[in-house]
VEXLUMZA-672055 format. One record per residue (C-alpha): residue number from 0; residue in one letter; x, y, z. Coordinates in pm, 1 decimal. Each point is the difference from the previous one (the first is absolute). Layout:
BEGIN
<num=NUM residu=A c1=X c2=Y c3=Z>
...
***
This chain:
BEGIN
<num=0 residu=X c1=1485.0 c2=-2653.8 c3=1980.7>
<num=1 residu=X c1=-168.3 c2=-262.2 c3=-184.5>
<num=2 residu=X c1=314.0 c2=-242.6 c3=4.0>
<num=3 residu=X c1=-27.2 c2=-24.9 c3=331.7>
<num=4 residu=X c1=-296.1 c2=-180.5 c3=6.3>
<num=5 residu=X c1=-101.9 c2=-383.9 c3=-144.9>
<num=6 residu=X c1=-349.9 c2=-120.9 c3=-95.0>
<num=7 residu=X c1=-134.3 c2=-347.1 c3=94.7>
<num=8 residu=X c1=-326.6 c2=-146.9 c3=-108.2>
<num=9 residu=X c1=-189.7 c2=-234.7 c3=165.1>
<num=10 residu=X c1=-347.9 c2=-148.6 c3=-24.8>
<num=11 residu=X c1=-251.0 c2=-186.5 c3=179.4>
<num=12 residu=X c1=-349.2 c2=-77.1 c3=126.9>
<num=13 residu=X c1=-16.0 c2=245.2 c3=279.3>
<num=14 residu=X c1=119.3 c2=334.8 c3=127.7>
<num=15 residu=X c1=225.5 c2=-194.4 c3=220.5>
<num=16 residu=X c1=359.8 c2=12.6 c3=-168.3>
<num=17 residu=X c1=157.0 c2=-263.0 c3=163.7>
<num=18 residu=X c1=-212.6 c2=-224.9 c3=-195.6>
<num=19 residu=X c1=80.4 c2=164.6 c3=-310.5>
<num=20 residu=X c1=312.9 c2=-139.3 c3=-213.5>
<num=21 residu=X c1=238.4 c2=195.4 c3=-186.0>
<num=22 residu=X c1=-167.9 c2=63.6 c3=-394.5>
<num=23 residu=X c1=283.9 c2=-96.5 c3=-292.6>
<num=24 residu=X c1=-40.3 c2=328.1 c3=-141.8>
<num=25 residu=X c1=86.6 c2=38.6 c3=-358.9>
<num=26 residu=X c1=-16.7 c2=-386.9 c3=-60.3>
<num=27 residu=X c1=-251.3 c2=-227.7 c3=-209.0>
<num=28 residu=X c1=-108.7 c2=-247.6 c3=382.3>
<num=29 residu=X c1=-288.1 c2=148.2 c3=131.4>
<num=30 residu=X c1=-91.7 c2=22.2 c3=364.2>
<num=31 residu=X c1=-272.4 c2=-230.9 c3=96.6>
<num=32 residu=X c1=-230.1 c2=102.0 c3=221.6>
<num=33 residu=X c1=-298.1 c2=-257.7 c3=115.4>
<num=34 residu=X c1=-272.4 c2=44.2 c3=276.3>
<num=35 residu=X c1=-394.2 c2=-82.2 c3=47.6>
<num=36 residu=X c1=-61.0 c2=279.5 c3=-243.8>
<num=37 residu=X c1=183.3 c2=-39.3 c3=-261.2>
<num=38 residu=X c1=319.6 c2=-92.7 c3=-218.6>
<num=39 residu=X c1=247.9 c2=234.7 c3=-110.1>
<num=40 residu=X c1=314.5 c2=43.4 c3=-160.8>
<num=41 residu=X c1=206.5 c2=335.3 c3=-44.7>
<num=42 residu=X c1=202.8 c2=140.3 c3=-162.3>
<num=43 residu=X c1=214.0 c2=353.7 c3=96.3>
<num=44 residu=X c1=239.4 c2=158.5 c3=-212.7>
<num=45 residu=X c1=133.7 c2=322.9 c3=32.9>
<num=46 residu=X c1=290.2 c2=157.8 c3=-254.8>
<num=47 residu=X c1=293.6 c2=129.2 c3=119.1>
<num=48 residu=X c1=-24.5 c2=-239.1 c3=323.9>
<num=49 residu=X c1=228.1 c2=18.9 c3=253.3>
<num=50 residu=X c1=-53.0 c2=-228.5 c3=265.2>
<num=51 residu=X c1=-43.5 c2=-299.3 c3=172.8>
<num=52 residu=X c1=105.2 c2=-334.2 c3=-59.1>
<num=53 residu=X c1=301.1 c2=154.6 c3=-125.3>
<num=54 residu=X c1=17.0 c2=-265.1 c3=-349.8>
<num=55 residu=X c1=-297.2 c2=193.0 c3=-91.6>
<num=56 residu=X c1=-18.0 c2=184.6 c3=-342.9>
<num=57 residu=X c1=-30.9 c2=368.0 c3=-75.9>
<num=58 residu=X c1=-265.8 c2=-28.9 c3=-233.1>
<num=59 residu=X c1=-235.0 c2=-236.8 c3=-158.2>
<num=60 residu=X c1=-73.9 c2=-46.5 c3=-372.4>
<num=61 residu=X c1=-354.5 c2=98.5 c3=76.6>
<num=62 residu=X c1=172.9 c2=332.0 c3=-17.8>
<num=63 residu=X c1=50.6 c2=-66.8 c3=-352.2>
<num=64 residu=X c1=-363.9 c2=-4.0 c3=-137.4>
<num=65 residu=X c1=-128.0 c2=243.1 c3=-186.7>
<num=66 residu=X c1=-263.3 c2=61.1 c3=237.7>
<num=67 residu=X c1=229.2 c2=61.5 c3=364.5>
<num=68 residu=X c1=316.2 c2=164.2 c3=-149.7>
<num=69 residu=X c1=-69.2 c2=274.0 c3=223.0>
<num=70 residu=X c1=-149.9 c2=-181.6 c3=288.5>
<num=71 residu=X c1=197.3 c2=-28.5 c3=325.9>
<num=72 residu=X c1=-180.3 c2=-274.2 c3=170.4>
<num=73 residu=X c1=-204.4 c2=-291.2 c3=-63.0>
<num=74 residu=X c1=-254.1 c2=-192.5 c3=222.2>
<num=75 residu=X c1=-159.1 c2=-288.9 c3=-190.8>
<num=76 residu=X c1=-156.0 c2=-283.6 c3=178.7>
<num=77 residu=X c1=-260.1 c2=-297.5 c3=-133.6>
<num=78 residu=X c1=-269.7 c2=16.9 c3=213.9>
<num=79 residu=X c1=-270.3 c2=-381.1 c3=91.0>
<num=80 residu=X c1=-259.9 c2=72.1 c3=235.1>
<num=81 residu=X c1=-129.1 c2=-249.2 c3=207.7>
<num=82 residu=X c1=-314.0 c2=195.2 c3=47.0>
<num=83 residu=X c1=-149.3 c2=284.9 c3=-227.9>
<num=84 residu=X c1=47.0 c2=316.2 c3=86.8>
<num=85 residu=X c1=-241.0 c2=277.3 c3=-109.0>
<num=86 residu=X c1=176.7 c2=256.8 c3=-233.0>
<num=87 residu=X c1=-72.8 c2=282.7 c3=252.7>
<num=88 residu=X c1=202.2 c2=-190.8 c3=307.9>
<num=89 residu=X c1=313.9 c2=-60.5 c3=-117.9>
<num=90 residu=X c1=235.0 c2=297.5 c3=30.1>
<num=91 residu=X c1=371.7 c2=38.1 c3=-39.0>
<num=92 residu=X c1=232.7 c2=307.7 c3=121.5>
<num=93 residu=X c1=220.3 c2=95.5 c3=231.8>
<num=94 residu=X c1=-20.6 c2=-13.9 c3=447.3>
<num=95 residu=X c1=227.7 c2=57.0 c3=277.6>
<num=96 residu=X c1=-42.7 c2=-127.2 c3=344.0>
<num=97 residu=X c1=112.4 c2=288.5 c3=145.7>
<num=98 residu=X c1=-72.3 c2=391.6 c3=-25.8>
<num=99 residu=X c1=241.3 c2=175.8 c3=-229.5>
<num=100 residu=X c1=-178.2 c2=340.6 c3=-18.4>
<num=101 residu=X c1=351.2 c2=168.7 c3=175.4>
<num=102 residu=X c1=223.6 c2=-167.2 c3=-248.5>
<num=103 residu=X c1=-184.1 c2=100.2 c3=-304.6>
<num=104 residu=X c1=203.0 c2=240.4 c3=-179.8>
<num=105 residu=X c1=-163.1 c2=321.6 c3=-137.5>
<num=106 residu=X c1=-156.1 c2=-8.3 c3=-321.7>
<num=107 residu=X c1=-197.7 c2=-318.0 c3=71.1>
<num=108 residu=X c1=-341.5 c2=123.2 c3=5.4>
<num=109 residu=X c1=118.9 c2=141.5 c3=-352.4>
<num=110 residu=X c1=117.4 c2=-293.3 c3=-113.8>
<num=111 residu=X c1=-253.0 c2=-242.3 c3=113.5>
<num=112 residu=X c1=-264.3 c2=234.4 c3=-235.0>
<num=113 residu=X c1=223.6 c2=-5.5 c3=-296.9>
<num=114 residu=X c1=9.5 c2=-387.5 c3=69.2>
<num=115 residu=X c1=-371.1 c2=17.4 c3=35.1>
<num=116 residu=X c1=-51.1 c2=184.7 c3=-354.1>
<num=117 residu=X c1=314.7 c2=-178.3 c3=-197.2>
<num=118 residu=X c1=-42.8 c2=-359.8 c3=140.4>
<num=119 residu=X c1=-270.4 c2=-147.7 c3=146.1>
<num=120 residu=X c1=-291.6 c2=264.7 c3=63.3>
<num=121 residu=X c1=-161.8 c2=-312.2 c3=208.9>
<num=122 residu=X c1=236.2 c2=-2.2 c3=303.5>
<num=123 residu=X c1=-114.1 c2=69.6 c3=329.2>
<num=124 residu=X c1=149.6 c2=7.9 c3=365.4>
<num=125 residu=X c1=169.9 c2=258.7 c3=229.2>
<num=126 residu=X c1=374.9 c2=4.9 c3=77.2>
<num=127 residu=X c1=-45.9 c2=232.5 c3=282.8>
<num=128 residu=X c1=-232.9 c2=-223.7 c3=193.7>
<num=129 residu=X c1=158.9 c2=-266.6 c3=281.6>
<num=130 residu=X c1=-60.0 c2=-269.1 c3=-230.3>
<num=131 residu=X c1=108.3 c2=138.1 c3=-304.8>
<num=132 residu=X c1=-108.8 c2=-151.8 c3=-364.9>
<num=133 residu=X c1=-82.8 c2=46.6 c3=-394.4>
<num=134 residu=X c1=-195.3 c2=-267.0 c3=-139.9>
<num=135 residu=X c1=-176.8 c2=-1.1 c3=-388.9>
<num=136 residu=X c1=-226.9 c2=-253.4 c3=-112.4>
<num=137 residu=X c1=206.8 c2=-288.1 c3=-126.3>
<num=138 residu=X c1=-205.7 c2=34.6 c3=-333.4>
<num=139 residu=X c1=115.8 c2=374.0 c3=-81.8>
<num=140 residu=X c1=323.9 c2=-32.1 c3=167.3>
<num=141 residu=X c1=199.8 c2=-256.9 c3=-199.0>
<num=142 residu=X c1=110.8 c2=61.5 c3=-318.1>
<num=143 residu=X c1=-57.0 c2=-277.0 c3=-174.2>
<num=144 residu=X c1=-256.2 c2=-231.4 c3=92.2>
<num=145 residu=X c1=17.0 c2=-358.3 c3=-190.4>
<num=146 residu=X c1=-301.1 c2=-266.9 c3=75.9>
<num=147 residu=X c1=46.2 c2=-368.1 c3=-28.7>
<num=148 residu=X c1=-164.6 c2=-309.9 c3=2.4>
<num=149 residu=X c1=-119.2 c2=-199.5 c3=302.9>
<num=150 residu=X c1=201.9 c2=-234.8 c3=144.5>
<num=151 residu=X c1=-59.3 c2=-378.0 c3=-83.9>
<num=152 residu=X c1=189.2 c2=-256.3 c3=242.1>
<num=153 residu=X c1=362.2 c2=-54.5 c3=-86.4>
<num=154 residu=X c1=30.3 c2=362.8 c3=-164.0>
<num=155 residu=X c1=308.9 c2=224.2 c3=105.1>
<num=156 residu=X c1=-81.3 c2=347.1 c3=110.5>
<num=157 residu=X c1=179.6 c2=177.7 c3=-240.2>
<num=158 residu=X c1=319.3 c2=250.6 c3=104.7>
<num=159 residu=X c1=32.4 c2=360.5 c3=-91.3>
<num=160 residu=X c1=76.3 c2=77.4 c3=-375.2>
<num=161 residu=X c1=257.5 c2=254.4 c3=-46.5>
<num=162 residu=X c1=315.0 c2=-109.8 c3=-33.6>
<num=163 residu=X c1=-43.4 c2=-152.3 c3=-369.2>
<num=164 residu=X c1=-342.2 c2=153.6 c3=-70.5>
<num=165 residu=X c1=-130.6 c2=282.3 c3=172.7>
<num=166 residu=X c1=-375.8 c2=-80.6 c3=116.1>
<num=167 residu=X c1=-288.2 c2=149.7 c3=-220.1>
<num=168 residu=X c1=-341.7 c2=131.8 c3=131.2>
<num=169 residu=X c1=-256.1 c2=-194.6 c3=-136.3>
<num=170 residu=X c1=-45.5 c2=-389.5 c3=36.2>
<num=171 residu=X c1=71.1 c2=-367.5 c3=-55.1>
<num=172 residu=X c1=-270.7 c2=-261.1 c3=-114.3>
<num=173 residu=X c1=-348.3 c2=21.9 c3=125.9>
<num=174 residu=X c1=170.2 c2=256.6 c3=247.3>
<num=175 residu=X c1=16.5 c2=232.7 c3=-294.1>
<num=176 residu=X c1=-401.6 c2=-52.8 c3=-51.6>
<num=177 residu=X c1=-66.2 c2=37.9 c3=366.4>
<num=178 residu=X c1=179.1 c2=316.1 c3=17.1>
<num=179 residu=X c1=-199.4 c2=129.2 c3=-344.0>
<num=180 residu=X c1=-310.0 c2=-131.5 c3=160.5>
<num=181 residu=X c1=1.7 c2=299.3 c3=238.5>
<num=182 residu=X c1=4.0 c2=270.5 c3=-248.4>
<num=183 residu=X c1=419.8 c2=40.3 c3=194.0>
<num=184 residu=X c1=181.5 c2=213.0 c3=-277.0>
<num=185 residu=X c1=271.6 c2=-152.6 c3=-170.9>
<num=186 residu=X c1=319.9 c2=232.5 c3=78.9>
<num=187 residu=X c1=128.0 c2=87.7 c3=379.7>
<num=188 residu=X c1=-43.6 c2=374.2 c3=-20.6>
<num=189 residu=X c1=-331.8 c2=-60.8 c3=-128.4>
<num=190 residu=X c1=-72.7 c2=-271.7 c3=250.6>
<num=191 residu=X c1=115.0 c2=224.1 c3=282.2>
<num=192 residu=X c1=-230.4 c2=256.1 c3=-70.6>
<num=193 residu=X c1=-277.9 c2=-252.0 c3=-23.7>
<num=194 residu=X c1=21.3 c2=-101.9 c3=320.4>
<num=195 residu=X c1=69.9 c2=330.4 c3=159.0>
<num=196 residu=X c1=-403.5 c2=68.5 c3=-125.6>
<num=197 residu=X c1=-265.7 c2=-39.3 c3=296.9>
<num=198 residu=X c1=-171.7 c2=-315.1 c3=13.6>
<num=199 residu=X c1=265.2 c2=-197.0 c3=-241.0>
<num=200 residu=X c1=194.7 c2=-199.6 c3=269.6>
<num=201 residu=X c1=-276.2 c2=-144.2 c3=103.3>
<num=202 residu=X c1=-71.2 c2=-152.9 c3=-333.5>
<num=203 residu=X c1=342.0 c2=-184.6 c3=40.2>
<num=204 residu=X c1=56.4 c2=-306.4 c3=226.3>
<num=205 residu=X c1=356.0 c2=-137.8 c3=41.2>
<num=206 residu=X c1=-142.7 c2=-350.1 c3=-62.7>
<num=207 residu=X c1=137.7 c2=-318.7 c3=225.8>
<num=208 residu=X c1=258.1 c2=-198.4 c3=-209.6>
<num=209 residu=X c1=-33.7 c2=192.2 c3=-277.5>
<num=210 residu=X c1=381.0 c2=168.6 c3=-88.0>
<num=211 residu=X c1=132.0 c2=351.5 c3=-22.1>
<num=212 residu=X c1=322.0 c2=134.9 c3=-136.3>
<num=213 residu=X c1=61.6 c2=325.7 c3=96.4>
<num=214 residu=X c1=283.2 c2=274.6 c3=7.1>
<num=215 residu=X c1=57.5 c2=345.8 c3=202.5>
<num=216 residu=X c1=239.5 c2=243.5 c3=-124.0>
<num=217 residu=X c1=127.6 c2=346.6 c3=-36.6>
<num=218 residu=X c1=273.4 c2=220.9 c3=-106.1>
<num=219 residu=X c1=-11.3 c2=237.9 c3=287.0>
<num=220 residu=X c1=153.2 c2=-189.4 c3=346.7>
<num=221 residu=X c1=338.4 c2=-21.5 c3=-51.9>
<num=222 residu=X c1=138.1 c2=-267.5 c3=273.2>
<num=223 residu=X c1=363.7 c2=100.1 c3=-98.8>
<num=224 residu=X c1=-47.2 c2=345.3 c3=159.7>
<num=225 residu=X c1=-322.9 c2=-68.5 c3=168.7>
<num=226 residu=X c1=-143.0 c2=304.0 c3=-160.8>
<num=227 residu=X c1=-359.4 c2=59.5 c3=-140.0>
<num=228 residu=X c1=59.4 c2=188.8 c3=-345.4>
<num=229 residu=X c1=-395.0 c2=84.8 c3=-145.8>
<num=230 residu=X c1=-26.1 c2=244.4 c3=-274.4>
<num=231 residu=X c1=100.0 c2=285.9 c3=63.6>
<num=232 residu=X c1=104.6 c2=-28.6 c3=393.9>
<num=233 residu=X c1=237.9 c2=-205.0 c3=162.7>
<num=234 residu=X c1=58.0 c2=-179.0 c3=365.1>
<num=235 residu=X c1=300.3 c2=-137.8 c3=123.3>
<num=236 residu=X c1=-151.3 c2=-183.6 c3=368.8>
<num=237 residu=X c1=363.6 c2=-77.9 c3=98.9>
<num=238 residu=X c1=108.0 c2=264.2 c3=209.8>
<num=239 residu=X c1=-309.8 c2=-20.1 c3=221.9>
<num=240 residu=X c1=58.7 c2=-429.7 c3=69.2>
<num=241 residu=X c1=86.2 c2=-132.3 c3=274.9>
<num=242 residu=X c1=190.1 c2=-409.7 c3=75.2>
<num=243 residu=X c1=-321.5 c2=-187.2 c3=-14.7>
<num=244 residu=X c1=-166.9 c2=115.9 c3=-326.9>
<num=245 residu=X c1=-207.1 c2=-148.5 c3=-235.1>
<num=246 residu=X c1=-286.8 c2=12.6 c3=-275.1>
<num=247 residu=X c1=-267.7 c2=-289.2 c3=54.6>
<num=248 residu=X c1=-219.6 c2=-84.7 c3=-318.4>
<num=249 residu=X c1=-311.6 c2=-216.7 c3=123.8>
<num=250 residu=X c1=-276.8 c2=-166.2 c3=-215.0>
<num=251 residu=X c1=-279.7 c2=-62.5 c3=236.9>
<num=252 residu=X c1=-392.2 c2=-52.1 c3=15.0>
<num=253 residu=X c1=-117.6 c2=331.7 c3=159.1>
<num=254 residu=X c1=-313.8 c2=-150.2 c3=157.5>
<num=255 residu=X c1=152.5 c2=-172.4 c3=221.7>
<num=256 residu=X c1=364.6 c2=66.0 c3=4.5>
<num=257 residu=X c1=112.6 c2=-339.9 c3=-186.6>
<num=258 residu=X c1=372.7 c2=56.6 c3=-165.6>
<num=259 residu=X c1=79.6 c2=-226.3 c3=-257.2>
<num=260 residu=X c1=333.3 c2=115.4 c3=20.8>
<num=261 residu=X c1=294.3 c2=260.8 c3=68.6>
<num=262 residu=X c1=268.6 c2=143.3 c3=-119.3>
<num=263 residu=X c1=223.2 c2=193.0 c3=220.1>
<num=264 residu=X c1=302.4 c2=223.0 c3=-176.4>
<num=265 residu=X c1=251.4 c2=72.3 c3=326.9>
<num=266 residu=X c1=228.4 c2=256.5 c3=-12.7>
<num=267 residu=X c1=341.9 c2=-135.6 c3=189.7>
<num=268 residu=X c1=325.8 c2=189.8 c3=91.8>
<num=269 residu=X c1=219.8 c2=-188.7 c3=-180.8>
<num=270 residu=X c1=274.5 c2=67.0 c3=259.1>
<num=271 residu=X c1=-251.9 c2=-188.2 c3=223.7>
<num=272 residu=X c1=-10.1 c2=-268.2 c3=-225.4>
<num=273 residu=X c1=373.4 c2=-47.9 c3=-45.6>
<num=274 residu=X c1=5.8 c2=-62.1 c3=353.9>
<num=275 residu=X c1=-243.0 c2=-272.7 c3=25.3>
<num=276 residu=X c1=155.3 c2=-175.6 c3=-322.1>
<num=277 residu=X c1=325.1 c2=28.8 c3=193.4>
<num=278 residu=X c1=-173.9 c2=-129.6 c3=337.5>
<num=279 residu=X c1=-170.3 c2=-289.9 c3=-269.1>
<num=280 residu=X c1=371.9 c2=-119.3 c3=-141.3>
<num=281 residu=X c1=128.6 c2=35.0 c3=366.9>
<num=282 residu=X c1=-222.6 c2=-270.8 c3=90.1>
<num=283 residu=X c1=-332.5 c2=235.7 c3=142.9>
<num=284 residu=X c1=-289.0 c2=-7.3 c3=-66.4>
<num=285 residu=X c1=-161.2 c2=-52.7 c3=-365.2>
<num=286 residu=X c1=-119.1 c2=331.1 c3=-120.6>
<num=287 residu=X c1=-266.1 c2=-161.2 c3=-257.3>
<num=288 residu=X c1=-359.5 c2=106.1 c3=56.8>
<num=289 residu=X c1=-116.8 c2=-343.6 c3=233.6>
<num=290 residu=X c1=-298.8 c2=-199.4 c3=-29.3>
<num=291 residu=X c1=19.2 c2=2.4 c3=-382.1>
<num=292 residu=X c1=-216.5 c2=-283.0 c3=15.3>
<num=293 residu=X c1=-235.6 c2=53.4 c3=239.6>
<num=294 residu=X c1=-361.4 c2=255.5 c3=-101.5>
<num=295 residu=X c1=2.4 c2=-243.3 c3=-349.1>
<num=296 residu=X c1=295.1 c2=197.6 c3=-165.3>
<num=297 residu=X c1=194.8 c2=-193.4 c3=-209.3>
<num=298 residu=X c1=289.6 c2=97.9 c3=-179.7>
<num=299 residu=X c1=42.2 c2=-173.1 c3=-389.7>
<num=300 residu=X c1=278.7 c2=-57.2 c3=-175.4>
<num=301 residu=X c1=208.2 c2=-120.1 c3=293.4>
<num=302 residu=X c1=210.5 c2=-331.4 c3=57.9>
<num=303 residu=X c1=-203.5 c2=-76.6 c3=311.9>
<num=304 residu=X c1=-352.2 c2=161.8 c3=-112.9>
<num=305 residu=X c1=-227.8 c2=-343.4 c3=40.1>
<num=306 residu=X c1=-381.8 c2=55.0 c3=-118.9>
<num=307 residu=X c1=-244.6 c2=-30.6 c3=310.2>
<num=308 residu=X c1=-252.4 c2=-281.5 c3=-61.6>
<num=309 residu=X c1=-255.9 c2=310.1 c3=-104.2>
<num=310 residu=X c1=231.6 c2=106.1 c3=-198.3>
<num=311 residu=X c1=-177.2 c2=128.1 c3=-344.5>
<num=312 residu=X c1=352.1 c2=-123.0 c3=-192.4>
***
């Protein structure tokens, strides 16, 4: 069943897709993503990809690190606030904008406690509610959680590491004393837990212009089969989809409902798809995701990509 189906990735500064643009997965040009709150760029990769554009590559050399041989997925974005952020705000899961409690396919509940226990004992949300969502504090959530140095004027925001050298928790420059400065322990797991301790968010402050590498992962969503697989149970969500699926990954500010950005993973018929590339060659309409440049997303590593005056390259 799962060959009927193709994967495109998009990301922007909204929920609003049509202002998203379609995410290079697999490839080393990050998707830049600017608003009035911060500057981002982000990277997805995702093994065994099969998807949309159709040049894109199966797997990534990230894949090859010692560290994410048996990871499936990759999120990794560099993070510059244009404000700070206290540590307890800024959370980073999963929402839908639609209820999906009849679609769910049994086992869930199971699988969302195993997920819960195995991953991230921090999430919270309901998937049965009309506004469904999982959210964990950004500091517990990500895996590996790298601090930087503020920006000075001319600096480039850095882009994801991965595809030469896989990012390491810890720091760089006086980042790496800031970090040590607030007693933040020095490996992910231990970091995670750290955080996941009452009153320790709010000892952290996402600092404006200060820069953050970070990376999500995990070996258990397989987007080839769109299957969960967690120790010891597994959930294939296929057979319970409908045309107009997707999984939506949001980093926002909780307080007051700020995203920084999103990244949407949409679930296409690829006999739909054939159709519109068909329609697109016949002369039809382009099938691209529109606006690419509208919300601040900018794509890199393009022919026609021109730096906006407040541009940080």
């Amino acid at each position: 069943m799962a060959d009927r189906y193709l994967l495109r990735v998009t990301a922007g500064s909204s929920y609003d897709n049509t202002t998203h643009q379609t995410v290079q997965v697999n490839e080393p040009a990050p998707t830049h993503i600017s608003t009035a709150v911060c500057d981002a760029k982000i990277s997805v990769r995702i093994q065994n990809y099969r998807g949309l554009p159709r040049n894109s590559s199966n797997t990534s050399p990230y894949f090859s690190h010692a560290g994410h041989l048996h990871d499936q997925y990759s999120i990794a974005f560099t993070l510059l606030p244009h404000k700070s952020v206290p540590g307890s705000a800024l959370v980073f899961g999963n929402s839908f904008d639609r209820p999906i409690r009849d679609r769910l396919p049994p086992g869930t509940s199971t699988a969302l406690r195993i997920v819960k226990w195995a991953i991230d004992p921090g999430l919270d949300g309901d998937l049965y509610s009309d506004t469904p969502h999982l959210y964990g504090n950004a500091l517990s959530s990500v895996n590996i959680l790298r601090v930087g140095e503020k920006i000075q004027d001319g600096k480039k925001l850095p882009e994801p590491a991965g595809e030469k050298n896989a990012l390491e928790e810890g720091g760089d420059g006086e980042g790496e004393e800031w970090r040590k400065s607030r007693d933040v322990p020095e490996t992910g797991d231990a970091r995670k837990k750290h955080f996941l301790m009452k009153g320790k968010t709010e000892e952290w402050e996402w600092e404006k212009d200060r820069v953050y590498e970070c990376d999500f992962f995990n070996p258990y969503l397989d987007f080839n089969s769109f299957s969960l697989k967690l120790p010891g149970f597994s959930l294939s969500v296929l057979p319970y989809l409908g045309g107009t699926d997707y999984l939506r990954y949001v980093l926002k500010i909780k307080d007051t409902d700020e995203v920084l950005f999103v990244v949407v993973f949409s679930l296409l018929h690829k006999e739909d798809v054939e159709k519109e590339e068909a329609e697109a060659e016949k002369g039809g309409e382009d099938t691209k995701v529109t606006n690419q440049e509208t919300q601040g997303a900018r794509h890199e590593g393009e022919k026609n990509f021109e730096p906006e005056a407040d541009d940080l390259d």
